[in-house]
PDB file of N, CA, C and O in Angstrom:
ATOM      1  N   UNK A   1     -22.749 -13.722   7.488  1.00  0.00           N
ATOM      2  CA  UNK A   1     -21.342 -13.713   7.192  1.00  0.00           C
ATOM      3  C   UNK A   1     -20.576 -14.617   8.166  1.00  0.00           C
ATOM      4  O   UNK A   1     -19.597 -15.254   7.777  1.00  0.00           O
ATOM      5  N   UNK A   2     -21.042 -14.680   9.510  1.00  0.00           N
ATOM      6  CA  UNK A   2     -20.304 -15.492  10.400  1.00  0.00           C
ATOM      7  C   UNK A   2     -20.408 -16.436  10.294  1.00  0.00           C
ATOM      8  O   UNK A   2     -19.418 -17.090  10.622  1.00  0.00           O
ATOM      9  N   UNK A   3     -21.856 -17.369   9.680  1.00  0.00           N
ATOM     10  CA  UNK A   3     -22.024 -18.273   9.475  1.00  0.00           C
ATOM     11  C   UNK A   3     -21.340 -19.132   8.347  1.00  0.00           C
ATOM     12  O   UNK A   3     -20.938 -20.292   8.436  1.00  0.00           O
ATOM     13  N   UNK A   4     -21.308 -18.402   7.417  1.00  0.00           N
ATOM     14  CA  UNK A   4     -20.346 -19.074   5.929  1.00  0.00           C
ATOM     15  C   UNK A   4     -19.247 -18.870   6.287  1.00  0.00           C
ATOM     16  O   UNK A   4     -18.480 -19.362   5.459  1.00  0.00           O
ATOM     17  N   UNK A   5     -18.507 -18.212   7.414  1.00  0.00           N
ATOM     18  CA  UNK A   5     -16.930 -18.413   7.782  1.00  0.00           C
ATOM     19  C   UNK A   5     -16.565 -19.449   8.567  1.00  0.00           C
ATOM     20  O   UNK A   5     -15.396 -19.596   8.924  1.00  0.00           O
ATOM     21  N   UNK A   6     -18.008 -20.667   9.079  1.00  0.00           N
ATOM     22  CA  UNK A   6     -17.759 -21.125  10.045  1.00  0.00           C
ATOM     23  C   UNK A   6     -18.338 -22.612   9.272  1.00  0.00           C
ATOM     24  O   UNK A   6     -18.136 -23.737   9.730  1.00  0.00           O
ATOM     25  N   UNK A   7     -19.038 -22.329   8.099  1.00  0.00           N
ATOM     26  CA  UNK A   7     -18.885 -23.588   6.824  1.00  0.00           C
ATOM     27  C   UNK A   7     -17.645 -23.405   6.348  1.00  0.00           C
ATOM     28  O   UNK A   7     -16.972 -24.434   6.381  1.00  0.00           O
ATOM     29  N   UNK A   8     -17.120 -22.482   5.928  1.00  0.00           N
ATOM     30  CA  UNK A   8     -16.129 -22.477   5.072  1.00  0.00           C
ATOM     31  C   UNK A   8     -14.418 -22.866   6.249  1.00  0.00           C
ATOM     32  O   UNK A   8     -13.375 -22.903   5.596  1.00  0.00           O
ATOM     33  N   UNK A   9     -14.330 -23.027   7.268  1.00  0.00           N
ATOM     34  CA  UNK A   9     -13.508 -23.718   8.435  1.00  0.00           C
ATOM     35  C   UNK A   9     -13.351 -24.706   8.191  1.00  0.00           C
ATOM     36  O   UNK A   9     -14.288 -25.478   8.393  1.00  0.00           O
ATOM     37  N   UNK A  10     -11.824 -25.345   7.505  1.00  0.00           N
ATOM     38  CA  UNK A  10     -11.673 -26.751   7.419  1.00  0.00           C
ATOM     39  C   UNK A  10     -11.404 -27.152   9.043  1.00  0.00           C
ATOM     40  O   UNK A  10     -11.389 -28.368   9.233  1.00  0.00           O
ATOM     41  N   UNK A  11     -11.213 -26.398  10.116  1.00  0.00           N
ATOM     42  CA  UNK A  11     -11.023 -27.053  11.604  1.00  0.00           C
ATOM     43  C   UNK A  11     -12.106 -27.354  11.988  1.00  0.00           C
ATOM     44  O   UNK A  11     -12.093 -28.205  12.877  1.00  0.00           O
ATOM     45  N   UNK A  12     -13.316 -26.907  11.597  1.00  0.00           N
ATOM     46  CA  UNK A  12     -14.845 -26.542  11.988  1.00  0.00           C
ATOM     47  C   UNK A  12     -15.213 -28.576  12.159  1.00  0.00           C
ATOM     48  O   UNK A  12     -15.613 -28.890  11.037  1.00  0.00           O
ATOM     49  N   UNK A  13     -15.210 -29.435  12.765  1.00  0.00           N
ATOM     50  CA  UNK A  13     -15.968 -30.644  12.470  1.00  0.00           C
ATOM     51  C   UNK A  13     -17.261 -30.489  11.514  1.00  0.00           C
ATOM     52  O   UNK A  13     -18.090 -29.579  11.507  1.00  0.00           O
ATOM     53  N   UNK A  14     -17.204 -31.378  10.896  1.00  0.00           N
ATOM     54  CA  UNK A  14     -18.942 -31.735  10.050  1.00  0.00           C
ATOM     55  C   UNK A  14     -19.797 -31.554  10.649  1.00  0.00           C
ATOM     56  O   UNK A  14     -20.508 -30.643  10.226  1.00  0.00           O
ATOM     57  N   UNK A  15     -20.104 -32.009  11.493  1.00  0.00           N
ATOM     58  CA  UNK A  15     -21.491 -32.222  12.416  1.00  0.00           C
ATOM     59  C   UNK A  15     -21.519 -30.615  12.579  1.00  0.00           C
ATOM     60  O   UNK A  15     -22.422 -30.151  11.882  1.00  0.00           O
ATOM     61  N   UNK A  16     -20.944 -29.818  13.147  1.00  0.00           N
ATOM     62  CA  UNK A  16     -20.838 -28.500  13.405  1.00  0.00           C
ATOM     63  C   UNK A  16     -20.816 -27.363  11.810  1.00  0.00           C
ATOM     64  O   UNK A  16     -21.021 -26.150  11.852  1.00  0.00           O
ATOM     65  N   UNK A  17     -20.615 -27.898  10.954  1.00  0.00           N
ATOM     66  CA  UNK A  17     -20.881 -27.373   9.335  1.00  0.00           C
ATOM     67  C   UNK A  17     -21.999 -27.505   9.037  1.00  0.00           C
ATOM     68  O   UNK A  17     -22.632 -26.597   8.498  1.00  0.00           O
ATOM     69  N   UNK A  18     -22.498 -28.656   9.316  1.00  0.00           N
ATOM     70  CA  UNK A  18     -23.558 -29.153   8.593  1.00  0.00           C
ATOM     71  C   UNK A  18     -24.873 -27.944   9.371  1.00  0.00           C
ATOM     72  O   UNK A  18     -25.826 -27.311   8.916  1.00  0.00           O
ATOM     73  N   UNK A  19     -24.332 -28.085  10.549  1.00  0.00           N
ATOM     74  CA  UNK A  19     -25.526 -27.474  11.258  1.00  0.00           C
ATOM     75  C   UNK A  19     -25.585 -25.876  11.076  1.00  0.00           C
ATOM     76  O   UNK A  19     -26.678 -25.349  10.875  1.00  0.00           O
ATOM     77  N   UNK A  20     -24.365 -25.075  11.149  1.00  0.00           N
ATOM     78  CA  UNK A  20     -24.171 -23.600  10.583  1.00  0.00           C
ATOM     79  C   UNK A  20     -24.970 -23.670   8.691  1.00  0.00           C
ATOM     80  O   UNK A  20     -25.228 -22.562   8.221  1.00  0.00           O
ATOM     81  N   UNK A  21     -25.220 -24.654   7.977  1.00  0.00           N
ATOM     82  CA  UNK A  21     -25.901 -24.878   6.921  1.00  0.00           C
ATOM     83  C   UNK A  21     -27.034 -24.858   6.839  1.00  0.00           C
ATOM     84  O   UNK A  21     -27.548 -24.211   5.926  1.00  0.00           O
ATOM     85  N   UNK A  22     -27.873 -25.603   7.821  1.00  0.00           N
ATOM     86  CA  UNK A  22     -29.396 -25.665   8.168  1.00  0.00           C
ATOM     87  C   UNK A  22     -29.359 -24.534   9.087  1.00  0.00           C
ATOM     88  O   UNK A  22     -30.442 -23.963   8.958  1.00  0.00           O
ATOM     89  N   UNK A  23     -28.632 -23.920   9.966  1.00  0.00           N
ATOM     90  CA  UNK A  23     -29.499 -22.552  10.259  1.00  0.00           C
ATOM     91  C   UNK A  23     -29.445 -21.511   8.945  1.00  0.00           C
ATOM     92  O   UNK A  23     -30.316 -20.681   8.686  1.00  0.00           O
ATOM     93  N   UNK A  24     -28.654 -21.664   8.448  1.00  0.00           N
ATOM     94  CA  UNK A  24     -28.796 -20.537   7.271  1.00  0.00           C
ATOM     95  C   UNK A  24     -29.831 -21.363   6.178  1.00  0.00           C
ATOM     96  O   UNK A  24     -30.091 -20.760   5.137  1.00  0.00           O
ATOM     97  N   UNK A  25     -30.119 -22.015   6.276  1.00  0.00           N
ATOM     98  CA  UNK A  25     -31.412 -22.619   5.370  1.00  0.00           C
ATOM     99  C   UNK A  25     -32.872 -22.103   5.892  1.00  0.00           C
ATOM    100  O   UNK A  25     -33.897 -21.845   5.262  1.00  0.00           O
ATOM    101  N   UNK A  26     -32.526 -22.044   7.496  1.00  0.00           N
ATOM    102  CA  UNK A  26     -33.869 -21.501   7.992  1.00  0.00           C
ATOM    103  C   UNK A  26     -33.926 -19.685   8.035  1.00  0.00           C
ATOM    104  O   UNK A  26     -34.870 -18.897   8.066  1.00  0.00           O
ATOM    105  N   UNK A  27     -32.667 -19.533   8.021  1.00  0.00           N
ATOM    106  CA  UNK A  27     -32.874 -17.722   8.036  1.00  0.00           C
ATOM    107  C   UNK A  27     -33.209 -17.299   6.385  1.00  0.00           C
ATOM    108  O   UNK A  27     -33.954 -16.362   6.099  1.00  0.00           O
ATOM    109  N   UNK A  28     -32.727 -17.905   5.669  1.00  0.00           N
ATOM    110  CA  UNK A  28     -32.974 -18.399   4.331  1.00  0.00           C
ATOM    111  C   UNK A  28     -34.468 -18.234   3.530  1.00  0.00           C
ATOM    112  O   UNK A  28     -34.710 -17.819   2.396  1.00  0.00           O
ATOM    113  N   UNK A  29     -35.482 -18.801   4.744  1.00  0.00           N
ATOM    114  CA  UNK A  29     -36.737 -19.249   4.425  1.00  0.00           C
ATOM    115  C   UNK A  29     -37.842 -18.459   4.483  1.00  0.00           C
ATOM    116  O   UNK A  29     -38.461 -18.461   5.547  1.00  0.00           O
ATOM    117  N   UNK A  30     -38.340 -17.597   3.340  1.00  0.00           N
ATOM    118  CA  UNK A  30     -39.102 -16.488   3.872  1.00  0.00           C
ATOM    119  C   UNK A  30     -40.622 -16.950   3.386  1.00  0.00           C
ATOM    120  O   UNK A  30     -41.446 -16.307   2.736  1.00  0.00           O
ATOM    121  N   UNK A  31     -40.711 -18.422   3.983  1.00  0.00           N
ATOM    122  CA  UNK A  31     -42.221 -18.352   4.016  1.00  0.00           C
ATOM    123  C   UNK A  31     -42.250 -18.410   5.350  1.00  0.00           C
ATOM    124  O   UNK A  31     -43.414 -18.755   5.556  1.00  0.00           O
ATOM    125  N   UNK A  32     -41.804 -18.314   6.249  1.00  0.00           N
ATOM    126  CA  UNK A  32     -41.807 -18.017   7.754  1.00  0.00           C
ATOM    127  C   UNK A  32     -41.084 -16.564   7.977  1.00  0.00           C
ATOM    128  O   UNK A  32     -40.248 -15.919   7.344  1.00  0.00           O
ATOM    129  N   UNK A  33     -41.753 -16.386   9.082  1.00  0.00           N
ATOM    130  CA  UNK A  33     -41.615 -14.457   9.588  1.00  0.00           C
ATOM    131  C   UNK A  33     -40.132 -14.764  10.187  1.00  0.00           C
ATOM    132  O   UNK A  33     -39.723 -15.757  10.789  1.00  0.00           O
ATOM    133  N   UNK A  34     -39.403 -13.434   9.770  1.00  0.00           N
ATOM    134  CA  UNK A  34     -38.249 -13.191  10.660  1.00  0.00           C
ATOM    135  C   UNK A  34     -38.279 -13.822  11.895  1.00  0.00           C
ATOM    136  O   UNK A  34     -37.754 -14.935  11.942  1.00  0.00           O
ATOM    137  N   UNK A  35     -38.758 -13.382  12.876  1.00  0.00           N
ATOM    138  CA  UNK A  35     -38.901 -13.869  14.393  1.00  0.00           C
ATOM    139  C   UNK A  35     -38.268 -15.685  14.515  1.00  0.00           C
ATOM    140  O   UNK A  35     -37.399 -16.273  15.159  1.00  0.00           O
ATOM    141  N   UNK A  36     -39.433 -16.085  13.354  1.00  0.00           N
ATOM    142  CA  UNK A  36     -39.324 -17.469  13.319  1.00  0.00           C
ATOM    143  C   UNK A  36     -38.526 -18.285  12.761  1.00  0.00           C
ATOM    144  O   UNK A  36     -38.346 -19.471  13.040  1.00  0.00           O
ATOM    145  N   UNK A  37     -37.898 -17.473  11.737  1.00  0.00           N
ATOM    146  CA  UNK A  37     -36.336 -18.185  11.443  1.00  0.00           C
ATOM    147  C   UNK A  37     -35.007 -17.856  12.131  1.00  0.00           C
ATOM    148  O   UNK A  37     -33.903 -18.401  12.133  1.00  0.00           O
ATOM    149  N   UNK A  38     -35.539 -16.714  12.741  1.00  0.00           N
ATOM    150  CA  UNK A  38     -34.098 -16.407  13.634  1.00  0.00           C
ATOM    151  C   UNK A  38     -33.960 -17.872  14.928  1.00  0.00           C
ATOM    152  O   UNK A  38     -33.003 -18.572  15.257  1.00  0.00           O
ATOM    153  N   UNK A  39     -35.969 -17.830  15.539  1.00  0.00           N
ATOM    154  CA  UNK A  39     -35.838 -18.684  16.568  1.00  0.00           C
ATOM    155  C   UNK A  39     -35.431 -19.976  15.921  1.00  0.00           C
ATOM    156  O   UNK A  39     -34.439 -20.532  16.390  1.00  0.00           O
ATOM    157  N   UNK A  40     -36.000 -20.481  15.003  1.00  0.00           N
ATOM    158  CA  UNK A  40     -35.112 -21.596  14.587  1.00  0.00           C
ATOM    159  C   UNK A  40     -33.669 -21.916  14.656  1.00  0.00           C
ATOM    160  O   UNK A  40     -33.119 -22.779  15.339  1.00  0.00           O
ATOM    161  N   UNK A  41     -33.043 -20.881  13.647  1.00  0.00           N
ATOM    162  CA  UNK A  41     -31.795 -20.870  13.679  1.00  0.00           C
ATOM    163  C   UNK A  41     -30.901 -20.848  15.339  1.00  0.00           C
ATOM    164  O   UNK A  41     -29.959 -21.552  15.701  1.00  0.00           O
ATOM    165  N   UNK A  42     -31.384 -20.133  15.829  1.00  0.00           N
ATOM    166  CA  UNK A  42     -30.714 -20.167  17.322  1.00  0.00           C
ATOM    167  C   UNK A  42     -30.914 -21.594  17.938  1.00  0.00           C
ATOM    168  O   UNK A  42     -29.999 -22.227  18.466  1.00  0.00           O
ATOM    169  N   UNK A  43     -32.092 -21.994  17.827  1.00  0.00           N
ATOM    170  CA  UNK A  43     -32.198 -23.265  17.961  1.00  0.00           C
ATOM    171  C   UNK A  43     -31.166 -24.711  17.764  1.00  0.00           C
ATOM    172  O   UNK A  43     -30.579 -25.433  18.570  1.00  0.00           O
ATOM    173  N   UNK A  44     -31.274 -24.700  16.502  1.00  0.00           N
ATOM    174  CA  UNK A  44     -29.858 -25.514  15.648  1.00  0.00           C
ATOM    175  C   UNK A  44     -28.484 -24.799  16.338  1.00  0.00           C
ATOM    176  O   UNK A  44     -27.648 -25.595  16.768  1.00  0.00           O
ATOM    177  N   UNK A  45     -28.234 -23.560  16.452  1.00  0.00           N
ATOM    178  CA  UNK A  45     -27.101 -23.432  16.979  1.00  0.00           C
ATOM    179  C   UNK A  45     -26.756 -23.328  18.199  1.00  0.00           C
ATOM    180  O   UNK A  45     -25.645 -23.075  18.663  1.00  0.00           O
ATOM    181  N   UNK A  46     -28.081 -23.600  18.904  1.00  0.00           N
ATOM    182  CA  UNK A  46     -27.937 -23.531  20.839  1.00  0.00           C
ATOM    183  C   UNK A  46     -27.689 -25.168  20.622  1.00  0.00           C
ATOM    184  O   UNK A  46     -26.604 -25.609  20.999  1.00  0.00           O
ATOM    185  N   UNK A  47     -28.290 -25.735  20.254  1.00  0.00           N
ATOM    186  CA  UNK A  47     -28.170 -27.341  20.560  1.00  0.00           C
ATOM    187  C   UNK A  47     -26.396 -28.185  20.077  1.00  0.00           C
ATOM    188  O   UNK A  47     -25.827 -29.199  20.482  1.00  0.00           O
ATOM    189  N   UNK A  48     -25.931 -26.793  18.733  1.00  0.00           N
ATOM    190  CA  UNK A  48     -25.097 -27.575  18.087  1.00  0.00           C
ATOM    191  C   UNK A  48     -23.806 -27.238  19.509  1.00  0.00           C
ATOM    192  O   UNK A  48     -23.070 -28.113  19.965  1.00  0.00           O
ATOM    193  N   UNK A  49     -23.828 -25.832  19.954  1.00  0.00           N
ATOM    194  CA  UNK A  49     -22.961 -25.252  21.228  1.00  0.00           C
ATOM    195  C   UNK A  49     -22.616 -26.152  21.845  1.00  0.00           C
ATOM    196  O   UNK A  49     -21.444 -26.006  22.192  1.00  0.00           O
ATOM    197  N   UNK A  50     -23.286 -27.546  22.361  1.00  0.00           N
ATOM    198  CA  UNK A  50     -22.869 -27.668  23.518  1.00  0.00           C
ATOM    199  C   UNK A  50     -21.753 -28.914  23.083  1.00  0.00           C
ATOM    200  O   UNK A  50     -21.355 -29.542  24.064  1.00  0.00           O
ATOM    201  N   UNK A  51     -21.274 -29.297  21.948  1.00  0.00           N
ATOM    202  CA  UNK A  51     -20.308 -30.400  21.195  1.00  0.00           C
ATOM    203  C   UNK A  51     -19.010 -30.027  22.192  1.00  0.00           C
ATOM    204  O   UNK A  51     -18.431 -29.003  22.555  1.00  0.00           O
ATOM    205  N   UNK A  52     -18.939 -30.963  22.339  1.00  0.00           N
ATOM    206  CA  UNK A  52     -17.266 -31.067  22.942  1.00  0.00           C
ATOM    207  C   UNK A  52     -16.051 -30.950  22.199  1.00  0.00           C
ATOM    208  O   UNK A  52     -15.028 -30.443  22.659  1.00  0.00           O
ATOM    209  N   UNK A  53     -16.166 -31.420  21.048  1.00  0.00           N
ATOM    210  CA  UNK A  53     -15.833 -31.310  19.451  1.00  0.00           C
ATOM    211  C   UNK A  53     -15.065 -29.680  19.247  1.00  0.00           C
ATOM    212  O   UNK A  53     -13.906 -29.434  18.912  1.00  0.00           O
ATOM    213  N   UNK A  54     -16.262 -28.661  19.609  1.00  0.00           N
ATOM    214  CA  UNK A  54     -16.223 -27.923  18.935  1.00  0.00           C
ATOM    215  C   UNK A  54     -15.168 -26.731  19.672  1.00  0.00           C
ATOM    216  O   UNK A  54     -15.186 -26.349  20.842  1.00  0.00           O
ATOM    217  N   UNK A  55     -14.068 -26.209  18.318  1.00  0.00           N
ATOM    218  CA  UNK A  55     -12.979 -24.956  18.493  1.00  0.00           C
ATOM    219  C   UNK A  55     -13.439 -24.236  19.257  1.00  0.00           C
ATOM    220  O   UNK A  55     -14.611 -23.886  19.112  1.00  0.00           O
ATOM    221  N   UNK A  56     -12.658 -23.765  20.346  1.00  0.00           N
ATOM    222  CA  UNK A  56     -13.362 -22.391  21.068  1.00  0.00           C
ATOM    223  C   UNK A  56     -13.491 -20.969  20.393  1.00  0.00           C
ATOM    224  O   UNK A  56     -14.080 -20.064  20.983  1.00  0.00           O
ATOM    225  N   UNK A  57     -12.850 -20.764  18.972  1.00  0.00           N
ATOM    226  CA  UNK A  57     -12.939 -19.734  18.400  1.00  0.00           C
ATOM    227  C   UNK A  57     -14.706 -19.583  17.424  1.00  0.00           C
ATOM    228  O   UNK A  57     -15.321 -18.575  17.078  1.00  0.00           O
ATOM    229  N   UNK A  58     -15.057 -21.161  17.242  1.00  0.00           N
ATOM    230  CA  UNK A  58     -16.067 -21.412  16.670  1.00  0.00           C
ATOM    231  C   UNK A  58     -17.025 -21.569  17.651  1.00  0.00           C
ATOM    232  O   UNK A  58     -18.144 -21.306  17.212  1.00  0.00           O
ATOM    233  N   UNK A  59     -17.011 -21.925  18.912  1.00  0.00           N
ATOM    234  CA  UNK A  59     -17.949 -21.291  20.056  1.00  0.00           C
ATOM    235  C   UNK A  59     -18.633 -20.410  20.416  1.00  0.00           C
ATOM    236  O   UNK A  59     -19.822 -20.266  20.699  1.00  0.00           O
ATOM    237  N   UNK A  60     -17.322 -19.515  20.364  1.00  0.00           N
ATOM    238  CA  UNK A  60     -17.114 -18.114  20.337  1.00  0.00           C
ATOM    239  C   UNK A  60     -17.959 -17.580  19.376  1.00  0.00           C
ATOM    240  O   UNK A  60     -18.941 -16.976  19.808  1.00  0.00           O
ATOM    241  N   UNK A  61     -17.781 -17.673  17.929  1.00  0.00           N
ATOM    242  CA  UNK A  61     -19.005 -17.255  16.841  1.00  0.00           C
ATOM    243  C   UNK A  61     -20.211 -18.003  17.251  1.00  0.00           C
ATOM    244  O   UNK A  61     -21.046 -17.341  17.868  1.00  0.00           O
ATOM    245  N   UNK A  62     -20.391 -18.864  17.101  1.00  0.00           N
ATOM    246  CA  UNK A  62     -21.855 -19.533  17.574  1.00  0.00           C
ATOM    247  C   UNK A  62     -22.493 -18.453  18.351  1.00  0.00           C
ATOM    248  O   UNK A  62     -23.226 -17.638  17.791  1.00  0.00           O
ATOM    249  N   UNK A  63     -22.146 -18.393  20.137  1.00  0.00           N
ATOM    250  CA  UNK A  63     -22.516 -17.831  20.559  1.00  0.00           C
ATOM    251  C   UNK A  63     -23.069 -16.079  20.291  1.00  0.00           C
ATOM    252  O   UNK A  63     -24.044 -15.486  20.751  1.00  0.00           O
ATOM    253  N   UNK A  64     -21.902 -15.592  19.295  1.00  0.00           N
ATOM    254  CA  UNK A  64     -22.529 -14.080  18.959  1.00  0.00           C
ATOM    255  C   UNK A  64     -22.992 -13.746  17.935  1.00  0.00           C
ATOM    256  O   UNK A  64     -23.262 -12.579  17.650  1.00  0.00           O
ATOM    257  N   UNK A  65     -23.248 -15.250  16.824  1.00  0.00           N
ATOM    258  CA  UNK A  65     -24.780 -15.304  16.545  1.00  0.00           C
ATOM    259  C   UNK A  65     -25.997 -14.944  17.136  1.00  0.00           C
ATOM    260  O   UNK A  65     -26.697 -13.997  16.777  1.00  0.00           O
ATOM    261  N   UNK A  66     -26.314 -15.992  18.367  1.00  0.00           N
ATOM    262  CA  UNK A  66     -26.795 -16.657  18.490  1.00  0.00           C
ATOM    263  C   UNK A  66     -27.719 -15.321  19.765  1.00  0.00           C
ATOM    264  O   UNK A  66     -28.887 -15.384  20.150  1.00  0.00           O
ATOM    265  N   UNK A  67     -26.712 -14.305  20.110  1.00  0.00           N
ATOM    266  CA  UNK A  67     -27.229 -12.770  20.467  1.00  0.00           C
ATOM    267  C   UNK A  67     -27.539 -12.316  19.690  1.00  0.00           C
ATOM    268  O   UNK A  67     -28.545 -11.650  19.936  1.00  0.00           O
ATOM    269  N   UNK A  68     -27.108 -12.249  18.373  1.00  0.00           N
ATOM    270  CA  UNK A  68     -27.284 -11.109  17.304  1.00  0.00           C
ATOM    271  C   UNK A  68     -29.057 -11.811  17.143  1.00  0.00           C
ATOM    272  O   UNK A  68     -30.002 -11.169  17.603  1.00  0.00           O
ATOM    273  N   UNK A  69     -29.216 -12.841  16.609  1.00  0.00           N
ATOM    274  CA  UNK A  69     -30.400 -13.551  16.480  1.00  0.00           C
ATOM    275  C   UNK A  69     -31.418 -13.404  17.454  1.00  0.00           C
ATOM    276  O   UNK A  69     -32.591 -13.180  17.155  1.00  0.00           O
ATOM    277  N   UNK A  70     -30.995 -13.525  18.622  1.00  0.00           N
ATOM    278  CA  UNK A  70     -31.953 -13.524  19.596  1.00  0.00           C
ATOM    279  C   UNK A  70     -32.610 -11.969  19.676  1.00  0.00           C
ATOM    280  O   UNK A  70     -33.523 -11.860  20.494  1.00  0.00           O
ATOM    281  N   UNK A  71     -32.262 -10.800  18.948  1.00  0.00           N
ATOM    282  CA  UNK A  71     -32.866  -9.916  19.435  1.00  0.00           C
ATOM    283  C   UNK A  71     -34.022  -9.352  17.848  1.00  0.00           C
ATOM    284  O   UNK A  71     -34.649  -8.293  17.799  1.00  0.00           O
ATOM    285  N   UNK A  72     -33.994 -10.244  16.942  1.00  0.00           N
ATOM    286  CA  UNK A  72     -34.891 -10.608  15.978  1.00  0.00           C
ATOM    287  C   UNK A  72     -36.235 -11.055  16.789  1.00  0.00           C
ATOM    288  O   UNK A  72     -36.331 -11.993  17.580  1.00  0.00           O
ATOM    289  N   UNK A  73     -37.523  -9.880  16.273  1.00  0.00           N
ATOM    290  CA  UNK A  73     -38.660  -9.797  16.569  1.00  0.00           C
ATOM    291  C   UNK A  73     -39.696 -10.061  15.522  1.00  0.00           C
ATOM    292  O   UNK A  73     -39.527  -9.545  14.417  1.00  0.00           O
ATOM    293  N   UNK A  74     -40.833 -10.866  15.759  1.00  0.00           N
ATOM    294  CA  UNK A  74     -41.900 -10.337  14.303  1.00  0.00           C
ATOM    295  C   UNK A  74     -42.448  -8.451  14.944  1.00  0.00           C
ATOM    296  O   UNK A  74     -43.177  -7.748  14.244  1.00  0.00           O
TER     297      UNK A  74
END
């Protein structure tokens, strides 16, 4: 849900849409185990975090993704 509020952000930059898109493509993907699409996804969104670009309110979500995700286990 946080994620499609943070595609659906016309303040959100592209580069920062695009990437809330491909993590939900990988949480998305169930020929890989939970564990491994969460680590993906955190992935795409640890790397997308560090944009200078990016709203601090959309930071802000990134980041509590990016907990919620991290505690996804196989």
């Amino acid at each position: 849900m946080l994620l499609e509020k943070i595609i659906s952000d016309s303040s959100v930059p592209r580069n920062i849409r695009r990437a809330a898109i491909e993590a939900m493509k990988m949480l998305r993907d169930t020929s890989l185990s939970p564990g491994v699409r969460a680590a993906n996804a955190v992935s795409i969104l640890d790397e997308v975090s560090q944009d200078p670009n990016m709203p601090m309110h959309t930071r802000t979500a990134v980041w509590s993704i990016v907990a919620v995700l991290s505690t996804v286990k196989d």
